[in-house]
C-alpha positions in Angstrom: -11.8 -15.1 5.8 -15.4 -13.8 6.5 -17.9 -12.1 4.2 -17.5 -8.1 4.9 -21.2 -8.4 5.6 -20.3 -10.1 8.9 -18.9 -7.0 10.5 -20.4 -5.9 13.4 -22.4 -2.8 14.4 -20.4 -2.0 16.9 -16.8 -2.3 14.7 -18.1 -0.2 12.0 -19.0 2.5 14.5 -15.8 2.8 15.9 -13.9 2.8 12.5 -12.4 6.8 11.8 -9.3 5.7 10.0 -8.8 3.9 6.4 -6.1 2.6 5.2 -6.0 1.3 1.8 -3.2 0.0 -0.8 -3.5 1.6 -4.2 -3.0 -1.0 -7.3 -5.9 -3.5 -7.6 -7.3 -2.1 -4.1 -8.6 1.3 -5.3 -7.9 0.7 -8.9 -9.4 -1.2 -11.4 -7.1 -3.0 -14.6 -4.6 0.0 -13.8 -6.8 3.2 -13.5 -8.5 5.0 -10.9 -12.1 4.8 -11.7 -14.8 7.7 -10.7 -16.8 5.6 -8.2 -13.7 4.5 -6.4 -12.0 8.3 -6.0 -16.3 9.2 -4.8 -15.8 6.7 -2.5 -12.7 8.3 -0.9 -13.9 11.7 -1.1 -17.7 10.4 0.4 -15.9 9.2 3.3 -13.2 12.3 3.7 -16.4 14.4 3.6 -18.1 12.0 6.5 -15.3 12.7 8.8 -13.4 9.6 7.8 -9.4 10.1 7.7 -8.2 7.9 4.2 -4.8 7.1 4.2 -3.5 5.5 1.2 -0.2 2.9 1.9 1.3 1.8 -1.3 4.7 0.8 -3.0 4.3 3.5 -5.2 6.5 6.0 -5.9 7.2 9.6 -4.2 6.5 11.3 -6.9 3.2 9.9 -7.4 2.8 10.1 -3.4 3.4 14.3 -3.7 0.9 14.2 -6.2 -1.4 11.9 -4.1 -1.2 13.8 -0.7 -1.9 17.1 -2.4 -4.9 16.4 -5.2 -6.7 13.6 -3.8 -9.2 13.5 -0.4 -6.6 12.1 2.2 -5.3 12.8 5.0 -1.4 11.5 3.9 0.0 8.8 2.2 2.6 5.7 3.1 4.3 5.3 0.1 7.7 3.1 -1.0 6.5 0.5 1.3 6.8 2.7 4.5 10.1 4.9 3.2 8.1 8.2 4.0 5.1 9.7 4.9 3.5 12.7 2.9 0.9 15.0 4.1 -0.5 18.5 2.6 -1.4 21.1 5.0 -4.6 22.7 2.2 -4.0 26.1 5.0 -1.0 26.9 5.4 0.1 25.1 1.8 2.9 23.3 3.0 3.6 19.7 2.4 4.6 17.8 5.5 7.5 15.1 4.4 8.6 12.3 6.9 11.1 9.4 6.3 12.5 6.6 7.7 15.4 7.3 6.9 18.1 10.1 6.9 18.8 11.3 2.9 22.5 10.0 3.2 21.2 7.0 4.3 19.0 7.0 1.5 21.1 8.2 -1.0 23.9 5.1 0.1 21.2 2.7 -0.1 20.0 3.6 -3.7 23.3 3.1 -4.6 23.0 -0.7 -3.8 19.5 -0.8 -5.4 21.0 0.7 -8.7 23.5 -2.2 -8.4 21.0 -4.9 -7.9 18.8 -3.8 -10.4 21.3 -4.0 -12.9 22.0 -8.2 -11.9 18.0 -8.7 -11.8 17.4 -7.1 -15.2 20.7 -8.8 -16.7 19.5 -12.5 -15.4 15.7 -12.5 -15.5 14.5 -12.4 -18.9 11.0 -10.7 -19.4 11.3 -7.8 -16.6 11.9 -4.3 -16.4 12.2 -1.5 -14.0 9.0 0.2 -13.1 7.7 2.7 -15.5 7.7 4.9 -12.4 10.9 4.5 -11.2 12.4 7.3 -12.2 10.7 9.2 -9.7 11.1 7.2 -6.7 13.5 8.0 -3.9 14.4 5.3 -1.7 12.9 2.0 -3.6 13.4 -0.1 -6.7 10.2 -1.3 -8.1 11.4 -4.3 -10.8 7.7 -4.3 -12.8 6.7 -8.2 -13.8 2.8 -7.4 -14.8 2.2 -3.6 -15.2 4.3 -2.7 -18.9 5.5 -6.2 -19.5 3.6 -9.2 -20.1 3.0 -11.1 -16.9 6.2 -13.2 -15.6 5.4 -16.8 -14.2 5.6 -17.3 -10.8 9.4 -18.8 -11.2 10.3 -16.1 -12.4 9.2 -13.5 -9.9 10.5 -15.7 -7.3 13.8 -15.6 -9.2 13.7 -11.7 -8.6 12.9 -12.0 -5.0 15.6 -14.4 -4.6 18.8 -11.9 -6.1 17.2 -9.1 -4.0 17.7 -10.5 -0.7 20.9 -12.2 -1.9 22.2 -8.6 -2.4 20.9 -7.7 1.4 17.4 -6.0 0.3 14.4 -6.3 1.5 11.8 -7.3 -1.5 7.9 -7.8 -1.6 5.5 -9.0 -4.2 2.5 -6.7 -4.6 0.3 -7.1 -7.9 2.6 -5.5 -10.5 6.2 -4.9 -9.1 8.8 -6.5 -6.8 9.4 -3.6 -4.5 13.1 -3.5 -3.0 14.5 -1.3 -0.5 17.3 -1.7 2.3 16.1 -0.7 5.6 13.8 -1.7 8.4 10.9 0.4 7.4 7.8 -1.1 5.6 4.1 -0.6 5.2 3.1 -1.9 8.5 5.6 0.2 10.6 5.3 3.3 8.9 1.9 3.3 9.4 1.9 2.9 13.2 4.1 5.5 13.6 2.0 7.8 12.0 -1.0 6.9 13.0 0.7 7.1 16.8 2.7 10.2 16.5 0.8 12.3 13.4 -3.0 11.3 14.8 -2.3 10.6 18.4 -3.7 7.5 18.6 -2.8 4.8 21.0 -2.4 1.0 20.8 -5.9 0.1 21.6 -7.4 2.7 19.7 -5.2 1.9 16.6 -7.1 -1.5 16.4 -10.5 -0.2 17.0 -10.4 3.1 14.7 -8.5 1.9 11.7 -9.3 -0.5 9.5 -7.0 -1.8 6.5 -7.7 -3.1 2.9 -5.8 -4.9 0.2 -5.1 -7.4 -2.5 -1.5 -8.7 -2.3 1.5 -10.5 -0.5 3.4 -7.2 0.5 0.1 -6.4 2.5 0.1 -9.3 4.7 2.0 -7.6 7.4 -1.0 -5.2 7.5 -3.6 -8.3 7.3 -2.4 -9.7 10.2 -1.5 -6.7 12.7 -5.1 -5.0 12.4 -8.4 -6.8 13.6 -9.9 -4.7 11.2 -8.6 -5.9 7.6 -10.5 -6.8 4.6 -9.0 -8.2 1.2 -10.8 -7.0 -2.1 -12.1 -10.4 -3.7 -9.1 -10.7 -6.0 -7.1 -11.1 -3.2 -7.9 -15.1 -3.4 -5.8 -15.1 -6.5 -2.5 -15.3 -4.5 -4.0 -16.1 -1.2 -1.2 -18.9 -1.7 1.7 -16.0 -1.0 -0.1 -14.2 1.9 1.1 -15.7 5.1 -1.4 -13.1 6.7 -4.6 -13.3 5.0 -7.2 -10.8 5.5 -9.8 -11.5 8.2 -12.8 -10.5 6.1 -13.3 -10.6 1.9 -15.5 -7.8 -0.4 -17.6 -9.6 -2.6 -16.6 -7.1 -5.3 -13.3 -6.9 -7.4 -10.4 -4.4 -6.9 -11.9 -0.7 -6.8 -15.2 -2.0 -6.4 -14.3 -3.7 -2.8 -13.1 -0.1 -2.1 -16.4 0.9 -2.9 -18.4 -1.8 -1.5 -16.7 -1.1 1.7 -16.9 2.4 2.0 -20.9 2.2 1.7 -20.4 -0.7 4.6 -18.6 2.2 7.0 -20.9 5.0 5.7 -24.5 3.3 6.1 -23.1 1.1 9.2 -23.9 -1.8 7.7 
């Protein structure tokens, strides 16, 4: 991974789109502080579409694409994609997947939850949960005291036993069952909601992260950056980043919004 500093002149020019995980990327120990949320509405104000892609739930993702300075959010690992039109006020929902579909597939999340929270000791289901859609989020470090690595394995492990997906992102296991996830959502909006093509996909965006379930996006754009805590479970990325912030979780954010701003 190379220093953010490295980037070129001509990269940071080109850069219009920002894509950015949520937990530990933007926040900092669980809460969205000012300078981060600046540095999202600094760049939205600059021209600069933000795009948040996240595990977290659609209720927080309505919330999200209406309040904050974005342009849409990716949230449930790539179930949907929320947008608010401020004109007309209309949100724009799309998903992945039909709501039978969907509702089906809960159905076997609801079932595997229940052997993951009978057989691993210590975890629980997401605070958030409630108000997801499409996703089980089984939380090992957000409300509960942080699980050993065994153990979060051990949740992995019954999850794709049971035929779902499941990722490791800072706080939860996310589940879901479906061919959807960060990195495909995202191109498809970014193809068919932005119009842009391949090449200009990897010369306009750029993403940013801190854990395992982004390493799909780390290795599909030319143009990602891990936030320094991201060496803490480099271990699990099979991706990693191509470039590192110097700064920690919302201050990376920070630290590379200034970067796209001033050009360097």
């Amino acid at each position: 991974m190379k220093n953010l500093s490295t980037m070129s002149l001509s990269q940071l020019q080109d850069i219009k789109f920002i894509l950015t995980d949520i937990d530990d990327t933007l926040t900092s120990d669980g809460r969205l502080k000012s300078d981060a949320y600046e540095a999202m509405e600094r760049l939205s104000d600059n021209g600069y579409s933000v795009i948040p892609v996240t595990g977290r739930c659609a209720g927080w993702c309505d919330h999200i694409a209406r309040m904050w300075p974005v342009d849409g959010v990716v949230g449930e690992n790539g179930a949907f994609f929320f947008s608010y039109d401020h004109v007309n006020k209309k949100m724009n929902n799309s998903y992945s997947q039909t709501e039978d579909e969907r509702k089906e597939n809960f159905t076997v999340l609801n079932q595997i939850k229940n052997t993951i929270l009978e057989s691993v000791s210590g975890t629980a289901q997401a605070s958030d949960q409630d108000y997801r859609i499409t996703d089980l989020a089984i939380d090992f470090a957000e409300d509960v005291p942080k699980l050993p690595q065994n153990k979060i394995d051990e949740i992995v492990q019954i999850a794709e036993q049971n035929g779902a997906v499941a990722k490791i992102s800072s706080i939860h296991v996310n589940c879901w069952i479906g061919s959807h996830n960060k990195l495909s959502t995202s191109l498809k909006i970014l193809r068919e909601n932005f119009g842009l093509n391949d090449s200009e996909i990897q010369n306009t965006a750029i993403f940013i992260g801190d854990s395992p379930n982004d390493s799909s996006m780390f290795g599909f754009f030319k143009n990602s950056v891990g936030v320094a805590n991201v060496v803490e479970q480099i271990s699990s990325i099979e991706h990693p980043p191509k470039y590192i912030t110097k700064n920690y979780s919302g201050s990376g954010f920070v630290e590379l919004a200034d970067l796209i701003i001033n050009k360097g």
